[in-house]
C-alpha positions as CSV (number, residue, x, y, z in Angstrom):
1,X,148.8,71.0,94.4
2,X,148.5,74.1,92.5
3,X,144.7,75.2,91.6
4,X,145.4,74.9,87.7
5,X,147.0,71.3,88.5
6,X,144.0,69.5,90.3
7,X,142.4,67.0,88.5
8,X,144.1,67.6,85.1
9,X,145.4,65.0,82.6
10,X,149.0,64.8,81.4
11,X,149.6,63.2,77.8
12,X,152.2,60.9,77.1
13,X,155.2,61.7,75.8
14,X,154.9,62.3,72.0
15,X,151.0,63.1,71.9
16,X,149.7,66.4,72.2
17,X,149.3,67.8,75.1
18,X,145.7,68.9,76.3
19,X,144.8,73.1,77.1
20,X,145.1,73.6,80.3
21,X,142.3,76.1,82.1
22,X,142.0,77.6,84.9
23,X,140.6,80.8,86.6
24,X,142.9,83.7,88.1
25,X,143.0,84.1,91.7
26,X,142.4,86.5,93.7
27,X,145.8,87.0,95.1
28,X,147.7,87.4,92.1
29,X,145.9,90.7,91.0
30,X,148.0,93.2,89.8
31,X,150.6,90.6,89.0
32,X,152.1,90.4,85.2
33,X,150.7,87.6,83.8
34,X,154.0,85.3,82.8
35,X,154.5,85.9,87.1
36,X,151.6,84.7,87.7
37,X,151.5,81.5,85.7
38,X,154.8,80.9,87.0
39,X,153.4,80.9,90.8
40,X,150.0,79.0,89.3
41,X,151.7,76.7,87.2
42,X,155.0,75.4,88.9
43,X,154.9,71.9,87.2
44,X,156.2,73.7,83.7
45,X,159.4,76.0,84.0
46,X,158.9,79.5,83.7
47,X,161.3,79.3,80.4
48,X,159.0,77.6,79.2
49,X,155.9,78.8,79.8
50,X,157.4,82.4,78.6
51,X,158.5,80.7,75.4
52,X,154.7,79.6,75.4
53,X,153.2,83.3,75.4
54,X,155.4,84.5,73.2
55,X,153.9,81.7,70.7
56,X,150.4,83.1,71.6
57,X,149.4,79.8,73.2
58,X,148.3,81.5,76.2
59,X,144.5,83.0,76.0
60,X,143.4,85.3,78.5
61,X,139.4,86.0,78.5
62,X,139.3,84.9,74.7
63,X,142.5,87.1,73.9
64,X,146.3,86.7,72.5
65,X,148.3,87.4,75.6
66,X,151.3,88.8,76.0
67,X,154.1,88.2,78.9
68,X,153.6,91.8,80.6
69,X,149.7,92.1,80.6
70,X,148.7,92.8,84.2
71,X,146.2,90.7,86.0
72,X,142.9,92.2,87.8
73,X,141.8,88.6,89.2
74,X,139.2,86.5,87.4
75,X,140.2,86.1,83.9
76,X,140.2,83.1,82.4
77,X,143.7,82.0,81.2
78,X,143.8,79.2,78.6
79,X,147.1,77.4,77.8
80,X,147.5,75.1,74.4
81,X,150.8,73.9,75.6
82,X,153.6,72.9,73.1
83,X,155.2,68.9,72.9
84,X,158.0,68.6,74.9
85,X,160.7,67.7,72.0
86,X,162.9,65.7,74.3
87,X,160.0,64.2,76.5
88,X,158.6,63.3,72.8
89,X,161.9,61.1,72.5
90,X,161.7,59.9,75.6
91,X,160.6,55.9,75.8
92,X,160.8,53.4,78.5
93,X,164.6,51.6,78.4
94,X,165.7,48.7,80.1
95,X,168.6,50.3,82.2
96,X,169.8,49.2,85.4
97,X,168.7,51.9,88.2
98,X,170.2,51.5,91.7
99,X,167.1,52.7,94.2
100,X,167.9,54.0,97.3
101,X,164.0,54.1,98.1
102,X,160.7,54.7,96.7
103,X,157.0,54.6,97.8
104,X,154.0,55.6,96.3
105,X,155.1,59.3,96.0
106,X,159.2,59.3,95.8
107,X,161.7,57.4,94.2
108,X,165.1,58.2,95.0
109,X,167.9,57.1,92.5
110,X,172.0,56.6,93.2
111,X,172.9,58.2,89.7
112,X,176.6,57.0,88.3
113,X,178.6,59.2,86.7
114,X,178.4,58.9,82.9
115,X,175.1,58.7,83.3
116,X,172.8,62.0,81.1
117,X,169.8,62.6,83.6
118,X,167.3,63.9,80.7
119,X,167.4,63.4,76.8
120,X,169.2,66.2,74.8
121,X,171.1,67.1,71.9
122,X,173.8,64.2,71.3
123,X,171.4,62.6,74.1
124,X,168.4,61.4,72.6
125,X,168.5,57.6,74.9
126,X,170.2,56.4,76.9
127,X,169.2,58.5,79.7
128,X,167.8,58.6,83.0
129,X,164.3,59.5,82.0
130,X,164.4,56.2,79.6
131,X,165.4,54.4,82.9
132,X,163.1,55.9,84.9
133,X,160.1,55.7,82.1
134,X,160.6,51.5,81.6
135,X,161.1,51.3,86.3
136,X,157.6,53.0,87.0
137,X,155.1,53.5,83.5
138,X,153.0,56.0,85.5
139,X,155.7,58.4,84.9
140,X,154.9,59.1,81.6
141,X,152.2,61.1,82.8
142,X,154.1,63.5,84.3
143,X,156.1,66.8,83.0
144,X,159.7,65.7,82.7
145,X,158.7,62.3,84.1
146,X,158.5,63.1,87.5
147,X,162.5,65.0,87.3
148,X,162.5,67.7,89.2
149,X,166.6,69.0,89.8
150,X,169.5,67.2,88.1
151,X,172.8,66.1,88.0
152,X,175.3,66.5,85.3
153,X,176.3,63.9,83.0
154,X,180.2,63.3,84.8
155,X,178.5,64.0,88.7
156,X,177.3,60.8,90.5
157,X,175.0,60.6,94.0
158,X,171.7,61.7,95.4
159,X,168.6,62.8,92.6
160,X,164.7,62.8,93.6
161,X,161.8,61.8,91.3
162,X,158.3,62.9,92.1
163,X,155.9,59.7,91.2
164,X,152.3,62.0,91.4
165,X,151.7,65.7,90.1
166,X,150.8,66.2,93.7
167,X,154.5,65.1,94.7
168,X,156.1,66.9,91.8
169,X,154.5,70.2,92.5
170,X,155.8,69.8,96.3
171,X,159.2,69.3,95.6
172,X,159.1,72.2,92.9
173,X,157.7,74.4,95.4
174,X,160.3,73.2,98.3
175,X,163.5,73.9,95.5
176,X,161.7,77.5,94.6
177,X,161.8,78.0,98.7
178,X,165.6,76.7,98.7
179,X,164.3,74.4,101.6
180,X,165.4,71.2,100.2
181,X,169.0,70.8,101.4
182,X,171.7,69.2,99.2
183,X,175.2,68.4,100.4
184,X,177.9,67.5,97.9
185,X,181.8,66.3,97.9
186,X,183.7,68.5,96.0
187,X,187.5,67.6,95.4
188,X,189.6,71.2,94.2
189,X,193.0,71.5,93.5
190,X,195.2,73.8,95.6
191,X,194.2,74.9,99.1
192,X,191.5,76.1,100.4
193,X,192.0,77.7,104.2
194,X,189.0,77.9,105.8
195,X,185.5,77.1,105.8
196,X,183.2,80.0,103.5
197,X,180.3,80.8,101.1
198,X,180.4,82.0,97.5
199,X,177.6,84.7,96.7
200,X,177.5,85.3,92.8
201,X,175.2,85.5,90.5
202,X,175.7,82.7,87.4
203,X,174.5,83.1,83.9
204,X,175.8,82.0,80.0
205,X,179.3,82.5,79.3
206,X,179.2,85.9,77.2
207,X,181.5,83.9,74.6
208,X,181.9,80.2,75.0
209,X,177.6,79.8,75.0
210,X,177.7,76.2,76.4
211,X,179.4,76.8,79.5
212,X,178.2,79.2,82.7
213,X,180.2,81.4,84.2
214,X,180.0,84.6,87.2
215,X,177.8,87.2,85.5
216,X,176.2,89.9,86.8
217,X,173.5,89.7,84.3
218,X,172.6,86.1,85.9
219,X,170.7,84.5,88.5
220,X,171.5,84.5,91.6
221,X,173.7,81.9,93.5
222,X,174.9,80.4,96.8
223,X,177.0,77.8,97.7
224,X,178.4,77.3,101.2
225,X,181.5,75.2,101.7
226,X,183.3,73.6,104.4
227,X,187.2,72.0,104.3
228,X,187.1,68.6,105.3
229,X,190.7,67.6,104.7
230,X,193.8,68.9,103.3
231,X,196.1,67.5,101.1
232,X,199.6,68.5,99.0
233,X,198.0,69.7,95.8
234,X,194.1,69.8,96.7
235,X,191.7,70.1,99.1
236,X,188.6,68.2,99.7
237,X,184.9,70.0,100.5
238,X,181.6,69.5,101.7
239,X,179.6,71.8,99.8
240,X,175.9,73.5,100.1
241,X,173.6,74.5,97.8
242,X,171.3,77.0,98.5
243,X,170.2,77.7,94.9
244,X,170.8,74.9,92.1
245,X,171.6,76.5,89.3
246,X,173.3,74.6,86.1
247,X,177.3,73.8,87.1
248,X,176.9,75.9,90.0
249,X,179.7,74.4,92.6
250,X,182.0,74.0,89.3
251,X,181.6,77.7,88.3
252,X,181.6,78.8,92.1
253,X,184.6,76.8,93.1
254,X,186.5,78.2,89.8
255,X,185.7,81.5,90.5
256,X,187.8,80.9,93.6
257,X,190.9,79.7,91.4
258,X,189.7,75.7,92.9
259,X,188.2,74.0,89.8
260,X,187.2,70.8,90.8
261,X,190.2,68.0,90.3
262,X,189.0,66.3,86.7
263,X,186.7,69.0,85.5
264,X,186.9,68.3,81.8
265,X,185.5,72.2,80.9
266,X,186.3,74.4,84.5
267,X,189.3,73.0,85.0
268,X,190.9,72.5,81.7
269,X,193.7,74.8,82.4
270,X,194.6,73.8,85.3
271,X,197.8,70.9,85.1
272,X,198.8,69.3,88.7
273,X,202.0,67.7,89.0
274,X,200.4,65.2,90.9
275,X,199.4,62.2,88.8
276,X,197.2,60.7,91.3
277,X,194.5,63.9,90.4
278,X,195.7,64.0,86.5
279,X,194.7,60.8,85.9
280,X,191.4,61.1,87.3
281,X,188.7,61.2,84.3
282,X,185.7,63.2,85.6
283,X,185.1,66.4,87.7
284,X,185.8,64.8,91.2
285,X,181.8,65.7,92.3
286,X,179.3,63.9,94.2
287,X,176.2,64.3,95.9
288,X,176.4,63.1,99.1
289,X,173.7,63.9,101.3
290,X,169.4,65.1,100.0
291,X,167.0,66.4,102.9
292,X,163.3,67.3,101.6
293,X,159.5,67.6,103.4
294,X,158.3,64.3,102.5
295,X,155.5,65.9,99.5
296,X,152.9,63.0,101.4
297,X,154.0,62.9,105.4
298,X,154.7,66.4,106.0
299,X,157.8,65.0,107.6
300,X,161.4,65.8,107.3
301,X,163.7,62.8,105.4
302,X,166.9,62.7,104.5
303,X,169.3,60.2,102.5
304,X,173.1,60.2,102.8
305,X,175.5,58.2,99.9
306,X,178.8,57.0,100.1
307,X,181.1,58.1,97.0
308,X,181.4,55.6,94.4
309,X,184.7,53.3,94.2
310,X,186.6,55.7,91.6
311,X,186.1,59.4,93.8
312,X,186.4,57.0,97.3
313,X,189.9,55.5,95.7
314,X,191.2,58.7,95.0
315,X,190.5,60.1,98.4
316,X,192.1,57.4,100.0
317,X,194.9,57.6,97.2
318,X,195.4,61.2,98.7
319,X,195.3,60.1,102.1
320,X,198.0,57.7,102.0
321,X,200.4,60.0,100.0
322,X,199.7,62.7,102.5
323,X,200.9,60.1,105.6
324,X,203.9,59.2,103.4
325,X,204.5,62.2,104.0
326,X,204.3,63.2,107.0
């Protein structure tokens, strides 16, 4: 647990949320001050807490900070921090959550696709976090509800919830480190030849604002992938994350000329011949396997999921047309 973290109170979702305090250290001297929140603060996104300075919520030794102010060690820093507006309309829903385990520190959830992890525009209930908020109240206490990585609306398998701050700010940590590991499925059209790694850096789409794309002015990216099986019009993949960032195998894979079979907004050009992967609704993604440091134990753990009955049909759709062929 961070210094700043110990011992502090979290409102619930729709109060206001109580200043934060906490002393500089002595190793982030000379540091700007938005870094150094960042490293102090890792329960809050560094989006955020920027978005935070720059509403002069952030004190340091009595004074209006700003992002860039360097650090000496020893200040006091004082945060007002603003509501969440979607953890605000966040509350408990009785939805149906399949648990793949939990204890006193981790839950582990099989998400479905169709399923929106955390409220939003056009998402408001519904969700995940309402799921998650009715399974386990003491979740309401934490930032996000205990979410720390996601998966979009359309992509089903693995996703971690932190149950304590102490947990939370573990797994954060671990994803900052790239140490978790995350394997997915990933179902392309065309063929791919040979195993490989896509190294590009991923931002907003300079036009379309509510995609991603390849962008040299983004963050960077990694994903490793490895061919599993070849069929007439696709290929399927096991792919590796080493960063997470938002639609990153989708934009990675299309960068490649693959878009994922059923991608509704990567792939929408892309028309196969092949019914069997036209008629498939959803971008053909799943998160197959999650290793993490348990945040209590110290020790390693791992969880692997089967695909769900409409991405497992359609693999063994493939399969038999590729036999029939042969």
């Amino acid at each position: 647990m961070s210094p700043a973290a110990e011992g502090r109170n979290y409102s619930a979702p729709g109060t206001a949320p109580e200043p934060v305090e906490l002393t500089v250290p002595p190793e982030c001297a000379g540091q700007r001050l938005d870094q150094a929140l960042s490293h102090l603060l890792p329960e809050f996104s560094r989006s955020r807490l920027a978005q935070w300075i720059r509403a002069r919520r952030v004190g340091l030794d009595g004074q209006p900070a700003l992002p860039k102010d360097k650090l000496r060690g020893g200040e006091k820093i004082v945060l007002h921090p603003l509501p969440d507006p979607a953890a605000a309309a966040a509350a408990p829903e009785s939805i149906a959550l399949h648990v793949i385990y939990e204890d006193a520190a981790l839950l582990v959830i099989a998400k479905p696709a169709g399923l929106v992890v955390h409220p939003g525009s056009g998402n408001w209930s519904g969700t995940l976090l309402n799921a998650l908020l009715a399974h386990a109240t003491q979740l309401t206490a934490l930032p996000r509800g205990g979410i720390v990585h996601r998966l979009d609306k359309n992509t089903s398998g693995l996703l971690v919830v932190a149950k304590t701050l102490t947990a939370q700010t573990a797994l954060v940590r671990q994803l900052q480190a790239r140490s978790v590991k995350r394997e997915y499925l990933a179902l392309v059209y065309g063929r791919i030849a040979r195993d490989g790694k896509v190294e590009a850096p991923i931002g907003r789409h300079p036009v379309q604002r509510t995609r991603m794309a390849v962008n040299a002015h983004g963050k960077p990216a990694v994903t490793h992938f490895h061919v599993l099986q070849h069929f007439q019009h696709a290929t399927l993949l096991r792919c590796r994350l080493e960063t997470g960032r938002t639609h990153q195998i989708r934009v990675h894979l299309q960068s490649l000329g693959h878009p994922l079979v059923g991608d509704p907004v990567y792939g929408r050009n892309r028309r196969s011949a092949d019914a069997v992967l036209a008629d498939f609704p959803r971008q053909a993604l799943h998160a197959e396997r999650l290793e993490l440091q348990h945040p209590t134990s110290g020790k390693a753990v791992s969880w692997k999921l089967p695909p769900p009955p409409d991405l497992r049909d359609l693999i063994a759709a493939l399969q038999a047309q590729a036999g029939a062929n042969t």
